[in-house]
C-alpha positions, 0 to 999 in steps of 0.5 A: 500500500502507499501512503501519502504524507506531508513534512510539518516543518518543510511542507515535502509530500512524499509517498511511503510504501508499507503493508495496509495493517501498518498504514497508520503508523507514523512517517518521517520525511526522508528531507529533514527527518520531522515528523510528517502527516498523513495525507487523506483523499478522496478515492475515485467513484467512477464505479467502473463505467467506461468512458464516454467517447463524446462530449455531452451536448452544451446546455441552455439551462443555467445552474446557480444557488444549489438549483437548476433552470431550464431554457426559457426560464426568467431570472429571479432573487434569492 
């Protein structure tokens, strides 16, 4: 497993590779040797659907304020 971590004091994003059960374990960063946090991401959600080989159609509708409106629709305030 590699996990990613970052240097507290130099800020160097480094990858370490160990096994999944010690992937909490502490890290130093290979530069200075200060302590260094573990980096957490966002894992990819493509749920393995293929890739779409065309571009979806440009859109008339606008999107603002968490809703959506369609074409024709007025403008208004919130």
């Amino acid at each position: 497993m590699r996990c990613p971590f970052r240097c507290t004091a130099c800020g160097l994003e480094f990858e370490v590779s160990r096994p999944a059960r010690e992937s909490a374990a502490d890290a130093a960063c290979p530069t200075d040797g200060a302590a260094a946090e573990r980096i957490f991401t966002v894992p990819s959600m493509n749920f393995n659907r293929p890739v779409s080989s065309t571009a979806a159609p440009p859109s008339s509708a606008f999107s603002h304020h968490g809703h959506s409106h369609g074409p024709g629709t007025g403008h208004h305030t919130h």
